[in-house]
matplotlib code that plots the C-alpha trace (Angstrom):
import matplotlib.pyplot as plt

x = [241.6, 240.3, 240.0, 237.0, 236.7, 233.5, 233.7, 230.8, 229.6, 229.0, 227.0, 224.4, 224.5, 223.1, 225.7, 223.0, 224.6, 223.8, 222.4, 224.5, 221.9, 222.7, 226.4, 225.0, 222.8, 226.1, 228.5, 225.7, 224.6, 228.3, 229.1, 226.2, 227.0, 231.4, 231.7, 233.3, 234.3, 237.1, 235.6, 238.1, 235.6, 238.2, 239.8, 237.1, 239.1, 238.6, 237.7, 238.7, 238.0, 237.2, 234.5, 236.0, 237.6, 235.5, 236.7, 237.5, 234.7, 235.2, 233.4, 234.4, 234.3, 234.4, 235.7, 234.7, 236.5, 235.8, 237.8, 236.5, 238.1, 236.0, 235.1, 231.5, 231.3, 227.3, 226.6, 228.8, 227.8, 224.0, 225.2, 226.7, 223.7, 221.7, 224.5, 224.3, 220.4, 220.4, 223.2, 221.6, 224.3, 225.3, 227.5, 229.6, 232.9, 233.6, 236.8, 238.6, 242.3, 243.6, 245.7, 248.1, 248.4, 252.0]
y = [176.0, 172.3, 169.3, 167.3, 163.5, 161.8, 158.0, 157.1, 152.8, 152.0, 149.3, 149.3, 146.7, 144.2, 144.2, 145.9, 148.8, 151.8, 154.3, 156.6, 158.9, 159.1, 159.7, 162.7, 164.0, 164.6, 165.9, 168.5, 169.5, 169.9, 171.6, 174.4, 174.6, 174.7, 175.6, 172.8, 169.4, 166.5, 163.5, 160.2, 157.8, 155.9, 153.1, 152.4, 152.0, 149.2, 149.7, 147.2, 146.4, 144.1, 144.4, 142.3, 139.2, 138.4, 138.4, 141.4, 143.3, 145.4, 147.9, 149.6, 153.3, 156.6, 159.6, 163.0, 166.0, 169.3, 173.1, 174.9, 178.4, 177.4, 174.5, 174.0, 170.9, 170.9, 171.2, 168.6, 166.2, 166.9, 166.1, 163.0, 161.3, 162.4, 160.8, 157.4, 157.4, 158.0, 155.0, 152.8, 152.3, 152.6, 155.4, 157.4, 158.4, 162.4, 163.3, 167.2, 167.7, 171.3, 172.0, 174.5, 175.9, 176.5]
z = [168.9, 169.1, 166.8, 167.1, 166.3, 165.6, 165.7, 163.6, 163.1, 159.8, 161.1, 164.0, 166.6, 164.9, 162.3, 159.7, 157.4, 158.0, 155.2, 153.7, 154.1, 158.1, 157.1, 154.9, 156.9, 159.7, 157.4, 156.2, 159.9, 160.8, 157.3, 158.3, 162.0, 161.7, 158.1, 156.9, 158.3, 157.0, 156.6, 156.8, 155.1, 151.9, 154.3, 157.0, 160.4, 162.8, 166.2, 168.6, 172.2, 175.2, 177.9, 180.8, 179.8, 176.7, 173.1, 171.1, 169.8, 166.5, 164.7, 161.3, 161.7, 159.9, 161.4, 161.0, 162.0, 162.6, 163.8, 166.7, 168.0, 171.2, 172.7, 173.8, 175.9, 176.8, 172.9, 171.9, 175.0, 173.7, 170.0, 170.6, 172.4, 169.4, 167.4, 169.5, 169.0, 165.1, 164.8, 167.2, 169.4, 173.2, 172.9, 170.3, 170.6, 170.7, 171.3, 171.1, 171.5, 171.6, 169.0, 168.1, 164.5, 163.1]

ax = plt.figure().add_subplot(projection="3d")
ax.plot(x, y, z, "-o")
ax.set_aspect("equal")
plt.show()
């Protein structure tokens, strides 16, 4: 079994907010496609980092998750350039772990 993690902006590169319809439109297509998803939206979390030896950068951030028996890496790779195009951004962070149920 794996755990997906969707790092979603809530602003584009510009700074601008993005809709909440974007945000909906995800959490449905996951919802359909995995049968459910958790969505970590109350608290936005901050996203920092540094491209060479400039200042930090920071973005706020959701993060939806999702449950997957098996993981399919070309759909996922396909689904988060999609995901980077709809948020106007470079890239999107998409990350699985496997996990273990107890």
């Amino acid at each position: 079994m794996h755990l997906i993690h969707i790092l979603l902006p809530l602003n584009d590169n510009k700074g601008k907010p993005l809709g909440r319809k974007l945000f909906h439109a995800v959490a449905d297509e996951l919802t359909e496609k995995f049968g459910g998803l958790t969505a970590h939206t109350r608290a936005p979390a901050e996203e920092l980092w540094k491209e060479g030896s400039s200042e930090t950068d920071k973005d706020e951030i959701v993060i939806y998750e999702v449950m997957v028996e098996e993981l399919d890496v070309k759909w996922w790779a396909k689904y988060r350039q999609r995901l980077a195009k709809r948020f106007k951004q470079e890239k999107v962070i998409v990350r699985a772990m496997e996990v273990r149920l107890l």
